[in-house]
LOVEXBA-863046 format. One record per residue (C-alpha): residue number from 0; z, x, y; residue in one letter. Coordinates in nm, 2 decimals. Each point is the difference from the previous one (the first is absolute). Last residue first. Example, Ala and Ser with C-alpha at 12.3 -4.5 7.8 and 13.67 -1.06 7.14 Angstrom:
# residues 2
R    nr        z        x        y   rest
R     1     0.71     1.37    -0.11      s
R     0     0.07    -0.14    -0.34      a
***
This chain:
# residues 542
R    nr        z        x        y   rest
R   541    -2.30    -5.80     7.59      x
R   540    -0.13     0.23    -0.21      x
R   539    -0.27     0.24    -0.03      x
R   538    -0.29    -0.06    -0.28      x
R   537    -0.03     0.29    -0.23      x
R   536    -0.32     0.20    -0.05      x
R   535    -0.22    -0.03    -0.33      x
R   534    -0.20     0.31    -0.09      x
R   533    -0.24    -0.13    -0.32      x
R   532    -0.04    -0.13    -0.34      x
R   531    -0.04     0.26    -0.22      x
R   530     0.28     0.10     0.03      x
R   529     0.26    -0.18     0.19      x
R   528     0.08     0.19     0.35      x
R   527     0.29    -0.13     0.21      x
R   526     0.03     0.05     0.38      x
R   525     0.33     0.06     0.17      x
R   524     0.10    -0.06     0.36      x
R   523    -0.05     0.24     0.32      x
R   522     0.17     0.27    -0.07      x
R   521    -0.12     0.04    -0.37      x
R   520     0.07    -0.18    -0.35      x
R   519    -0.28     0.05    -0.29      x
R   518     0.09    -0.23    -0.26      x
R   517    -0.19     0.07    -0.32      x
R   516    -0.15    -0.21    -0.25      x
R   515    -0.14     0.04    -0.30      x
R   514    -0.32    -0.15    -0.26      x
R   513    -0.11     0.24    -0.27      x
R   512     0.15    -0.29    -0.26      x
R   511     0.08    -0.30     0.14      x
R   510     0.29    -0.15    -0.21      x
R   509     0.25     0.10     0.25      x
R   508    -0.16     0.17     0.30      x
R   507     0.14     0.34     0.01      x
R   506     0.25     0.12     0.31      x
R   505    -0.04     0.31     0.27      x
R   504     0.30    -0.02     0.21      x
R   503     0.15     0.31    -0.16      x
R   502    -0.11     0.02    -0.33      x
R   501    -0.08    -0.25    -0.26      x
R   500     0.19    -0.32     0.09      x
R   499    -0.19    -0.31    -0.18      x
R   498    -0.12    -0.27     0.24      x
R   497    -0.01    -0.35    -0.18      x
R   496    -0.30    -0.22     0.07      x
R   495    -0.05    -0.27     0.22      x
R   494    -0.26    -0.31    -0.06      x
R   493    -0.33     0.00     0.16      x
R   492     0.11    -0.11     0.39      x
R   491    -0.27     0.28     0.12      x
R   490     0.19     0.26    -0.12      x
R   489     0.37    -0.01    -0.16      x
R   488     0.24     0.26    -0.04      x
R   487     0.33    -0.01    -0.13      x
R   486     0.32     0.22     0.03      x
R   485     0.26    -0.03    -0.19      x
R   484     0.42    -0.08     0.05      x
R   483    -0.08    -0.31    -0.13      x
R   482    -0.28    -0.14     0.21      x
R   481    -0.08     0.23     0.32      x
R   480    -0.29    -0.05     0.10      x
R   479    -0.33     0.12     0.14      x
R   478    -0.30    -0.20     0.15      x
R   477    -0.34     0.12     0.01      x
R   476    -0.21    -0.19     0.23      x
R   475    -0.43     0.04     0.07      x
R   474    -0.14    -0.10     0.30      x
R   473    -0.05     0.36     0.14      x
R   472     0.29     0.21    -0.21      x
R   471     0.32    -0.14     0.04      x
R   470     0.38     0.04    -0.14      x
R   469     0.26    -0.23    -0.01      x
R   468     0.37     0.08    -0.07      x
R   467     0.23     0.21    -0.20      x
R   466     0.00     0.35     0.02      x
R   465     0.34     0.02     0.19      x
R   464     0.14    -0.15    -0.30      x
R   463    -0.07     0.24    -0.25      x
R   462     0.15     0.26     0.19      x
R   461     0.36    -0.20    -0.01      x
R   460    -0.09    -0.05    -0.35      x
R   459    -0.01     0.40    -0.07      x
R   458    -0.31     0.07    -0.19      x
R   457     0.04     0.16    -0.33      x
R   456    -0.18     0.31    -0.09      x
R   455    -0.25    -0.14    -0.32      x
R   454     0.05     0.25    -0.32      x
R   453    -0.30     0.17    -0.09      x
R   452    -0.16    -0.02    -0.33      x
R   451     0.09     0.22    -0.25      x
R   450    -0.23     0.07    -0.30      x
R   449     0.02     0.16    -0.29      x
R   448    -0.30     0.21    -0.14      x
R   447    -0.18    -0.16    -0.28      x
R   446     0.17     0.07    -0.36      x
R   445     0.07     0.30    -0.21      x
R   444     0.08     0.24     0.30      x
R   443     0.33    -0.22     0.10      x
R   442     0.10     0.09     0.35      x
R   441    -0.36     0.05     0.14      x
R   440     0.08    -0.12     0.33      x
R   439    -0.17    -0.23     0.20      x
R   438     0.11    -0.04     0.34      x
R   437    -0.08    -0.38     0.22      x
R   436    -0.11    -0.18     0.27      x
R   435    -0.05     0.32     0.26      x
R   434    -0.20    -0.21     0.24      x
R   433    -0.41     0.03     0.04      x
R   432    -0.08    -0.36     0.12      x
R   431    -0.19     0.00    -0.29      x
R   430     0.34     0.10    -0.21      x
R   429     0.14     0.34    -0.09      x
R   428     0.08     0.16    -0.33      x
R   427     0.21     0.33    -0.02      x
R   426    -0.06     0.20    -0.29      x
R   425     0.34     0.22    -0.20      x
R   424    -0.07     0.25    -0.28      x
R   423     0.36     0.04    -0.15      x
R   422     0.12     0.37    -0.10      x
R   421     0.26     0.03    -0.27      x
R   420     0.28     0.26    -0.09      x
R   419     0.24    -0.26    -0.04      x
R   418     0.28     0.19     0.22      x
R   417    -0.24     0.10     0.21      x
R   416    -0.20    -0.36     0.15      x
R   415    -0.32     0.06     0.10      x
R   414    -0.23    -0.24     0.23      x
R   413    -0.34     0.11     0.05      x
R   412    -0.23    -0.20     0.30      x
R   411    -0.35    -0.10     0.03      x
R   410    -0.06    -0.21     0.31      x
R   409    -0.26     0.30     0.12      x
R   408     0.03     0.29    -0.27      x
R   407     0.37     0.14    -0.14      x
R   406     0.27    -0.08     0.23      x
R   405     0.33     0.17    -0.13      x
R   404     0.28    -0.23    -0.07      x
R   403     0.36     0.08    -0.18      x
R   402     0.13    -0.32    -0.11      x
R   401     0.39    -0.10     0.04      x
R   400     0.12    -0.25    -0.27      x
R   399     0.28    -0.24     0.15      x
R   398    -0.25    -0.31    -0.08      x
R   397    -0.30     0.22     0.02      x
R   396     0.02     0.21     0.34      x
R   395    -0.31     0.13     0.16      x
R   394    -0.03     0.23     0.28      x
R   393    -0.31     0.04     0.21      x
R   392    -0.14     0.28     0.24      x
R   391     0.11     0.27     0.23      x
R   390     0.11    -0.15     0.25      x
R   389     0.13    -0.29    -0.14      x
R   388    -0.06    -0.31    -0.19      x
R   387     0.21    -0.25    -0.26      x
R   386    -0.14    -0.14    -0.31      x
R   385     0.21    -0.17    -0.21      x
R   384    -0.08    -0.14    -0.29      x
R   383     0.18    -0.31    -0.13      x
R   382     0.05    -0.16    -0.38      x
R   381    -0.23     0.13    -0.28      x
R   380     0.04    -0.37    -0.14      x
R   379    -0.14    -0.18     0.30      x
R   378    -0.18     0.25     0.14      x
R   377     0.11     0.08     0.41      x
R   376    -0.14     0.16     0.27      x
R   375     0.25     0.09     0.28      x
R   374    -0.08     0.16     0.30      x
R   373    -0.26     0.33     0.18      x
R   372    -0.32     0.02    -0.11      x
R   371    -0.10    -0.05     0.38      x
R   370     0.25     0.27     0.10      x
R   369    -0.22     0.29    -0.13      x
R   368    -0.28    -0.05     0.22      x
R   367    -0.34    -0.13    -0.18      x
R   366    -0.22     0.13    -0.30      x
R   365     0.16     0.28    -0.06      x
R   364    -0.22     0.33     0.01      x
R   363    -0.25     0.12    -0.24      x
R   362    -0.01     0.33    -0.13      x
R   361     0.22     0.03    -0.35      x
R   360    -0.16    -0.17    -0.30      x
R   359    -0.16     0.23    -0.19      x
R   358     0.23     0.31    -0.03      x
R   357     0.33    -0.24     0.01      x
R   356    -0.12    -0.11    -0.32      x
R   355    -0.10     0.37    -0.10      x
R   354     0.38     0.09     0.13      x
R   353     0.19    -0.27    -0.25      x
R   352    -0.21     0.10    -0.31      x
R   351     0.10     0.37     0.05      x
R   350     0.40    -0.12     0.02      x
R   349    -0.03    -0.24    -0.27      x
R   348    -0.17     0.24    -0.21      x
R   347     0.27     0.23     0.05      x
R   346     0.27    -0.24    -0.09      x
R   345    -0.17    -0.09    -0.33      x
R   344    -0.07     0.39    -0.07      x
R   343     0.36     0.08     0.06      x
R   342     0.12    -0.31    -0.22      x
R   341    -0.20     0.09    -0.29      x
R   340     0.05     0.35     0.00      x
R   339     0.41    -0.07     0.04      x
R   338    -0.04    -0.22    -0.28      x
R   337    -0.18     0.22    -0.26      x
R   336     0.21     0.33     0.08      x
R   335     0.33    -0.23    -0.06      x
R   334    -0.13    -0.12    -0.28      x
R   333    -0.09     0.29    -0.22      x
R   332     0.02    -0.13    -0.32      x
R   331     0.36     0.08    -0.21      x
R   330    -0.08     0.08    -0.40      x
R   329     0.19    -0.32    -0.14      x
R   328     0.33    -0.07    -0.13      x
R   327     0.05    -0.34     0.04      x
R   326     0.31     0.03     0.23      x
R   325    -0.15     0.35     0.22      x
R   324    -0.34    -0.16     0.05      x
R   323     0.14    -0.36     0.09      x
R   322     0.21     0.17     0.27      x
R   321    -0.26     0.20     0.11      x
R   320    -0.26    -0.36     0.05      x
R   319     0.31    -0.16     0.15      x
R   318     0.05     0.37     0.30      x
R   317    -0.37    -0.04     0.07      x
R   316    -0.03    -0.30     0.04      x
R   315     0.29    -0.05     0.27      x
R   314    -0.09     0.32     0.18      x
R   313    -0.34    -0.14     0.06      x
R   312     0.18    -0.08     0.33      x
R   311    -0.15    -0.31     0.18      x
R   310     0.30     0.00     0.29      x
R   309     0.28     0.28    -0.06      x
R   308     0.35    -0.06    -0.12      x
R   307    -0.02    -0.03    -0.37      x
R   306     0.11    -0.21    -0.28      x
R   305    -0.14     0.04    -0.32      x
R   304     0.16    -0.21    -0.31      x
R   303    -0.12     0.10    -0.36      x
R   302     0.01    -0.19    -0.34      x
R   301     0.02     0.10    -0.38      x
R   300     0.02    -0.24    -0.31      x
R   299    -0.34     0.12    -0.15      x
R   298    -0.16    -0.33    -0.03      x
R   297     0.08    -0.12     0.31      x
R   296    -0.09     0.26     0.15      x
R   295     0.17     0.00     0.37      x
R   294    -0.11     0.04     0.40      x
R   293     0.22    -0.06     0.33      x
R   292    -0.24     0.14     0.26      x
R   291     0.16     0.12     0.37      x
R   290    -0.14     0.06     0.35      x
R   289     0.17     0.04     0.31      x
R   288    -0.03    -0.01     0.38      x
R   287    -0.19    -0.28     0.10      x
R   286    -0.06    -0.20    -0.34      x
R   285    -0.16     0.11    -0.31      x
R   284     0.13    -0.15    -0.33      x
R   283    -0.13     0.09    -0.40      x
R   282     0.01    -0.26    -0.30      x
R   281     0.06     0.09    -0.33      x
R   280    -0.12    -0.08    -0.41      x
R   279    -0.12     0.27    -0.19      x
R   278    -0.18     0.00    -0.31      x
R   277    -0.06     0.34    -0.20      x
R   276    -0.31     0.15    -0.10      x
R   275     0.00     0.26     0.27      x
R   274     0.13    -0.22     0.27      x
R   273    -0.10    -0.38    -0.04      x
R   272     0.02    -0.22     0.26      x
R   271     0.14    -0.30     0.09      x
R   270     0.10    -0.10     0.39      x
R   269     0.32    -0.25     0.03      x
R   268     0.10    -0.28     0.22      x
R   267    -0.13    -0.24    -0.27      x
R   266    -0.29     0.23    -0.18      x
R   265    -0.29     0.17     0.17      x
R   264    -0.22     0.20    -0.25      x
R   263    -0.04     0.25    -0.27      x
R   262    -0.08     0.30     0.25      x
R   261    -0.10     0.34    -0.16      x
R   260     0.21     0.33     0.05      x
R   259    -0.07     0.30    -0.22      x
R   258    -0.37     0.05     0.05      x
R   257     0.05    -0.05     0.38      x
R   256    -0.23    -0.24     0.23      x
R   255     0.02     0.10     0.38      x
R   254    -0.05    -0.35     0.20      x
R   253     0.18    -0.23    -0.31      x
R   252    -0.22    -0.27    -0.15      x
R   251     0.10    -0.32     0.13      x
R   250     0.25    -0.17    -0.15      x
R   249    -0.05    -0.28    -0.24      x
R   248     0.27    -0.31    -0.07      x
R   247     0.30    -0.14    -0.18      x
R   246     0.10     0.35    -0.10      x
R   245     0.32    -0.04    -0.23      x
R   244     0.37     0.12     0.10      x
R   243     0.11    -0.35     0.20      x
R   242    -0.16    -0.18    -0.31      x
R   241     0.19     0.20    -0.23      x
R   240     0.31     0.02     0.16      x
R   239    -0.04    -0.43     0.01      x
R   238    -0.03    -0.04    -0.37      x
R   237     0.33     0.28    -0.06      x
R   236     0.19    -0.27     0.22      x
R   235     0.09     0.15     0.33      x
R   234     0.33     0.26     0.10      x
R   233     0.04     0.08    -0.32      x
R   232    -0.32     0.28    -0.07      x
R   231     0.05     0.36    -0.09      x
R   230    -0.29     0.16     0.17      x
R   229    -0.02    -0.21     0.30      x
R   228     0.37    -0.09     0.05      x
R   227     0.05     0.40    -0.08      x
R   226    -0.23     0.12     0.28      x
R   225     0.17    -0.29     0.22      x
R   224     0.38     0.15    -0.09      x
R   223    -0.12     0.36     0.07      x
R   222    -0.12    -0.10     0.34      x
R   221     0.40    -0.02     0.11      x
R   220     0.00     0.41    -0.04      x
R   219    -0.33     0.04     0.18      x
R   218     0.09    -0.24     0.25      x
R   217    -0.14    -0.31     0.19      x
R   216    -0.15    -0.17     0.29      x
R   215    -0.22    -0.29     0.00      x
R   214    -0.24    -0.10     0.24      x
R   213    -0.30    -0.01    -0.18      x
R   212    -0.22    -0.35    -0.10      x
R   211     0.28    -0.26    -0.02      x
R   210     0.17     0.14     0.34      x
R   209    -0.38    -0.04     0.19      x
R   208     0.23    -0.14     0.32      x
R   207     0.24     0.24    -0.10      x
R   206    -0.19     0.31     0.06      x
R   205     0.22     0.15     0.28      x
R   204    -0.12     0.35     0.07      x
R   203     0.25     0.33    -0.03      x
R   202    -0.11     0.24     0.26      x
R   201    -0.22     0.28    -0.11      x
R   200     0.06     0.41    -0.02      x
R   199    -0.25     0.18     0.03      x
R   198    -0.08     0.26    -0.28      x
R   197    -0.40    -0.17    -0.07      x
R   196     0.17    -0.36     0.04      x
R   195     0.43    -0.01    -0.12      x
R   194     0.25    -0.21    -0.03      x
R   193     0.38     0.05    -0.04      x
R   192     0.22    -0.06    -0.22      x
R   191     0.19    -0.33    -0.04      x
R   190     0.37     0.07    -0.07      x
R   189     0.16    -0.16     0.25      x
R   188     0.02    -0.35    -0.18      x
R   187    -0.06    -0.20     0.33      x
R   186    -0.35     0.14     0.06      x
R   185    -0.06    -0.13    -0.37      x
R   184     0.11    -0.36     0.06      x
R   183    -0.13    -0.02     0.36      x
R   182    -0.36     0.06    -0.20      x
R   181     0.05    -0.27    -0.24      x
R   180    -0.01     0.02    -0.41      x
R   179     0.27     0.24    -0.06      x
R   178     0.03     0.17    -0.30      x
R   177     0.33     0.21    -0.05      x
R   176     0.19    -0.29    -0.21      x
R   175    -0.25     0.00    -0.21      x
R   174     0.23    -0.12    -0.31      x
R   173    -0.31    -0.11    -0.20      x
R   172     0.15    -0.42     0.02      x
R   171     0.08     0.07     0.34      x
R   170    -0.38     0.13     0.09      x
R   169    -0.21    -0.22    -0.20      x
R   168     0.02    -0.36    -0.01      x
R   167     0.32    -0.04     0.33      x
R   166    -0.18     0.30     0.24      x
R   165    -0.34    -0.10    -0.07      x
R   164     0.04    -0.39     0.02      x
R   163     0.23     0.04     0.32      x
R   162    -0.25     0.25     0.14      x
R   161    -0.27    -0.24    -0.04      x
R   160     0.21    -0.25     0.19      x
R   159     0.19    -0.31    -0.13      x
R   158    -0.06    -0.24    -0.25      x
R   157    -0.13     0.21    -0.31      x
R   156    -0.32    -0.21    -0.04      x
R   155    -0.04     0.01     0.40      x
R   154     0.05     0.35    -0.01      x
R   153    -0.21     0.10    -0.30      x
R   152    -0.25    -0.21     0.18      x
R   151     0.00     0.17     0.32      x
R   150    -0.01     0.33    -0.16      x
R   149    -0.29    -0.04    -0.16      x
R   148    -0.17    -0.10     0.34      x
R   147     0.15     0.37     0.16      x
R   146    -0.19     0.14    -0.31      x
R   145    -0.29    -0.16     0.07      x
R   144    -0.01     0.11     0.37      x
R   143     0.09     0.36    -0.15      x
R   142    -0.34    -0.01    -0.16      x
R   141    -0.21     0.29    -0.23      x
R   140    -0.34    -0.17    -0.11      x
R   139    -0.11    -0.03    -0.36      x
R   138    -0.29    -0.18    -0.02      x
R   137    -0.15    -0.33    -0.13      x
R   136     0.29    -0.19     0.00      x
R   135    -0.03    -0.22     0.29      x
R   134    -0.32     0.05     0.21      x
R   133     0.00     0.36     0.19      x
R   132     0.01     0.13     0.34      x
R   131     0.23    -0.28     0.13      x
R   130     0.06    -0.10     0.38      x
R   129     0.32    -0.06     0.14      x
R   128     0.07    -0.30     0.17      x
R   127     0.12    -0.25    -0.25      x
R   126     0.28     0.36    -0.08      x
R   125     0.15    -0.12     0.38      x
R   124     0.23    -0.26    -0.11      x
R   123     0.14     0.21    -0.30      x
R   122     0.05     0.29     0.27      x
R   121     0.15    -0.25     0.22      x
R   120     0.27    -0.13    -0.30      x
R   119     0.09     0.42    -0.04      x
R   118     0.13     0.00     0.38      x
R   117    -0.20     0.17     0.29      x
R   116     0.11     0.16     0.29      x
R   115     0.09     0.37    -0.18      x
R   114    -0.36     0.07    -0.12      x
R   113    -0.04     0.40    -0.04      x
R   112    -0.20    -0.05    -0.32      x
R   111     0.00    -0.40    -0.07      x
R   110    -0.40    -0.14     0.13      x
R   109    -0.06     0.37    -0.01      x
R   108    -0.01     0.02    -0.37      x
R   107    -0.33    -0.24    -0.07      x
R   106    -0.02     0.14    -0.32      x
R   105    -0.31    -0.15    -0.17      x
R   104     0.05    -0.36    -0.10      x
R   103    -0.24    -0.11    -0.32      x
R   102     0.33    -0.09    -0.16      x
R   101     0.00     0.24    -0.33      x
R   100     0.31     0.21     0.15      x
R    99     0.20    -0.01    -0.36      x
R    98     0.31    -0.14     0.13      x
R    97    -0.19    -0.27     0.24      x
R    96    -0.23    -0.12    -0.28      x
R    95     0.29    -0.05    -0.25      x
R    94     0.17    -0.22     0.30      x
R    93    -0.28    -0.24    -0.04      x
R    92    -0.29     0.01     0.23      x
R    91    -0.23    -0.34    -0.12      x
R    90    -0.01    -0.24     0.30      x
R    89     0.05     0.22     0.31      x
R    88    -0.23     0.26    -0.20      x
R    87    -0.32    -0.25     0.00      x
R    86     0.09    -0.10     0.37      x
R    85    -0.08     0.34     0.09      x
R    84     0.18     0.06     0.34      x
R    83     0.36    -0.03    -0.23      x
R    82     0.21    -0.28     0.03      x
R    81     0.40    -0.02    -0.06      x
R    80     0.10    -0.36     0.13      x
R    79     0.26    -0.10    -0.27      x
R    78     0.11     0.34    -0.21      x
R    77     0.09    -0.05    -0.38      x
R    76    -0.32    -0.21    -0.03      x
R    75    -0.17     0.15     0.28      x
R    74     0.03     0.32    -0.26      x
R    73    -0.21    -0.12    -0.25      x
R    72     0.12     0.05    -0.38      x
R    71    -0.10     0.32    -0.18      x
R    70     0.35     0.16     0.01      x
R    69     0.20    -0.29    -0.07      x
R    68     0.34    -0.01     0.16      x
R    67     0.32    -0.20    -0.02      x
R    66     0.05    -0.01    -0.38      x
R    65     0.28     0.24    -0.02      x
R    64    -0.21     0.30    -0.17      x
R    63    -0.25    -0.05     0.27      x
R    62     0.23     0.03     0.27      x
R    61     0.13     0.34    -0.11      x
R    60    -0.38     0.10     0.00      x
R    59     0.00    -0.05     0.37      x
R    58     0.24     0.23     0.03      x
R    57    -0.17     0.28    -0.18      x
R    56    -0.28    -0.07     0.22      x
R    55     0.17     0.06     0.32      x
R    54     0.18     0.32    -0.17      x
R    53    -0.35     0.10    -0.10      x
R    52    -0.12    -0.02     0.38      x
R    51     0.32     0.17     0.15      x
R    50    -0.20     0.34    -0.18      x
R    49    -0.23    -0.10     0.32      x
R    48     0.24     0.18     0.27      x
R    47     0.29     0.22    -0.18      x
R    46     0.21     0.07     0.32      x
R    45     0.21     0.33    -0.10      x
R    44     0.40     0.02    -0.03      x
R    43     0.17     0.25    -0.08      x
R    42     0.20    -0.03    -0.31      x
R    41    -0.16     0.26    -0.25      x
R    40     0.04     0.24     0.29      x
R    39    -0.20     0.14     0.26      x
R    38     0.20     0.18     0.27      x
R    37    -0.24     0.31     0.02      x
R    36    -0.27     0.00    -0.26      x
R    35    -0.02    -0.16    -0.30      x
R    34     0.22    -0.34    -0.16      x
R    33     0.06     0.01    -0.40      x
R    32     0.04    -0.26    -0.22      x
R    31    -0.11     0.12    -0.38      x
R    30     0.06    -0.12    -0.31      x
R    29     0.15    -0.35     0.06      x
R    28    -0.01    -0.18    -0.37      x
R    27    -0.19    -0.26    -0.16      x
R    26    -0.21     0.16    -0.21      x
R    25    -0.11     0.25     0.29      x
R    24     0.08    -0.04     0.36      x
R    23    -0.11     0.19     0.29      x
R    22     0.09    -0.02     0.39      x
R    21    -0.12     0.21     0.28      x
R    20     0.06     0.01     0.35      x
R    19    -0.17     0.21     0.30      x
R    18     0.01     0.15     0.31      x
R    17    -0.16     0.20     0.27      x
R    16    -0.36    -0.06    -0.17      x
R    15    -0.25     0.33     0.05      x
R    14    -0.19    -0.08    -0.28      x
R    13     0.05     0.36    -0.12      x
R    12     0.35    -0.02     0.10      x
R    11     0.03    -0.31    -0.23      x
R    10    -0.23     0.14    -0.26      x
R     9     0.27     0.32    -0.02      x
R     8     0.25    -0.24    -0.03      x
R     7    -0.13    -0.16    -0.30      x
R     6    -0.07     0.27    -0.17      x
R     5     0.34     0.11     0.06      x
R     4     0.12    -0.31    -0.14      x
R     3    -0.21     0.04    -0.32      x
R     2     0.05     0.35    -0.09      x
R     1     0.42    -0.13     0.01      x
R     0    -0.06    -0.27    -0.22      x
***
């Protein structure tokens, strides 16, 4: 054991992590729990992102050995009101579909990364409004959203929350007393280490909203009790482990294929593989800061925990696939030499890809002055984007999510958020009359780009008011209201019609497309253009 955990450390300073955990159990005992580098120990805490997925599943099992669930019934029957934007999935999706990501819904993750306004019953609202890539079942597509849905109906089936299901199926009855399922819950333990992106440290993010999907905290010492759930069974019926453990549907083939590691499949809250001729069941987790992978044979009675400090290590991988090496026996493969080549060469490519674009593209000015993009656009289940000007240019803000910009070709625009690594191509869209109406952004690169359409600046009522009244132009009358706290037009006594704020004292004709008005107030009164009509000048008053 002793070659092993210095070849462990030595990947770990290879991979340049700060810290790391690591749990092993064989026939049903603890073999190893062991913490590297300074302070690390088998109790420090380390968020476990996606690995919350199988403890998700693994409650919703529970509630299929009591009666209370079904996996391949709907889920508007155990959820009144949940719809999909494919009617076809709104009708079938059953709970099975969610766990195994066969929904036809691509990820859609920045309708709940960095989203603190929102509760879990608007994200359900909003999935109606998100587009699908794919028809339901027909291909495997990774999804949080789903998982957040999942959730929702082992909490409703529990009665309570999602972490009330988790924490009273799975967590008391395994002794995890050091898994916390909330973000306050893990500050509050004092043993959560700290995060790290290329040797910077990163602040701890709240991923509640998503909680079903990855916000779970644990250790390497209290992971021993969810290898040995997995590998030992007890907690479920033996019917249920097996379900939970077997792939329900195909994964793509993986970007770098190696001899020794072949995907089987997507299972309930679980990837399949086999490794060297063996079968192994485990589920990796990348969140801002850390990555981990909780991985076991079945067949062979061992099972590894990684937990490491550092965002999209390989460090995880590459400490299971030792692990396994040393237990069964086997000549050790080189992967820590295979990762590292694979994430350098990714990470380059990115970089050369990224200047060619900027290559081609770069010349053309902005298509107007800075401050006319300038307000709120708004998607209705992305939420609100804000888009605030300066000297210098534009700053966006998703939700609390701030957007690095950097103006590409005319009303082309990049958005890049750090933390996720990821750069957004942004469009602006403008009217006939030739207004900002709305941003596109590519958010979700499997669907059309998502659009936000600007958010009307209110009109205070006392303004309102003072644009009552008749206007004129030659024999024709326009006449303007106030009915209701809104202003209508009508011209030529043809019935009114609604004016819609847009910006300023510029309004859209309700019901009319390419028809607005604008009031136009000067020193000597206030005139009032309708497009296409004409220039209409207000009457004086007695």
């Amino acid at each position: 054991m002793d070659d092993l955990l210095k070849a462990i450390e030595d990947e770990r300073l290879r991979c340049e992590v700060p810290g790391a955990a690591v749990a092993v159990v064989r026939n049903g005992a603890s073999v190893l729990e062991h913490g590297f580098g300074p302070g690390i120990t088998p109790a420090t805490h380390f968020p476990i992102g996606s690995v919350t997925k199988s403890f998700t599943a693994t409650a919703a099992g529970s509630l299929v050995d009591e009666g209370l669930l079904d996996w391949d019934v709907p889920v508007r029957e155990y959820l009144p009101g949940f719809r999909m934007w494919d009617p076809a999935a709104t009708e079938h999706l059953t709970v099975r579909d969610l766990l195994c990501h066969r929904s036809g819904l691509p990820r859609h993750d920045l309708v709940w990364y960095g989203n603190h306004r929102a509760t879990r019953a608007d994200v359900m609202r909003g999935l109606r409004h998100l587009q699908p890539s794919r028809p339901i079942r027909q291909n495997w597509q990774y999804s949080n959203l789903m998982y957040l849905a999942a959730g929702e109906v082992v909490a409703r089936l529990h009665g309570g929350t999602w972490e009330d299901a988790v924490r009273d199926r799975v967590l008391r009855p395994l002794g995890m007393s050091d898994t916390f399922l909330t973000s306050a819950e893990a500050l509050a333990s004092g043993r959560l280490s700290p995060g790290h992106l290329d040797g910077r440290p990163v602040p701890r993010r709240d991923l509640d909203l998503c909680g079903a999907s990855g916000s779970m905290t644990s250790s390497a010492a209290d992971l021993t009790a969810w290898l040995r759930a997995n590998l030992e069974g007890g907690l479920v019926s033996e019917a249920t482990l097996r379900e939970l453990h077997r792939p329900a549907m195909l994964v793509p083939p993986a970007p770098i294929a190696w001899e020794e590691l072949r995907p089987a499949g997507y299972a309930l809250g679980w990837q399949v593989d086999t490794y060297r001729g063996r079968r192994v069941v485990q589920h990796g987790g990348n969140i801002d800061g850390y990555s981990a992978v909780v991985s076991f044979m079945p067949e062979e009675g061992v099972g590894v925990a990684v937990l490491t400090n550092a965002t999209f290590s390989p460090l995880r991988d590459i400490v299971a696939f030792l692990v396994y090496d040393e237990l069964l026996g086997l000549d050790p493969l080189p992967w820590g030499e295979r990762h590292r080549a694979m994430y350098a060469a990714a990470n380059e490519g990115r970089r050369l890809a990224a200047e060619r674009r900027r290559e081609l593209s770069a010349g053309a000015p902005p298509g107007r002055p800075w401050e006319e993009y300038a307000g709120e656009y708004a998607h209705p289940a992305y939420g609100s984007l804000h888009v605030t000007a300066g000297q210098d240019g534009l700053a966006f803000t998703l939700h609390d999510l701030p957007l690095a910009v950097r103006h590409v070709h005319r009303e082309a625009f990049e958005l890049r958020q750090d933390t996720l690594d990821q750069t957004f191509p942004a469009h602006w869209n403008s009217g006939f009359d030739g207004d900002v109406r709305s941003v596109s952004v590519l958010f979700e690169p499997n669907v059309e780009p998502i659009e936000f359409v600007r958010v009307a600046q209110e009109v205070p009522a006392e303004t309102l008011a003072t644009l009552t009244g008749r206007y004129r132009l030659g024999p024709v009358d326009a006449l303007v209201e106030l009915v209701g706290g809104v202003l209508r037009v009508s011209v030529a006594n043809r019935p009114g019609a609604a004016l819609r704020p847009r910006r300023g004292l510029v309004f859209d004709v309700e019901g009319q497309a390419g028809v607005w008005a604008e009031f136009v107030p000067d020193e000597a009164g206030c005139d009032l253009v309708v497009w296409p009509l004409g220039r209409f000048t207000k009457e004086a008053t007695a």
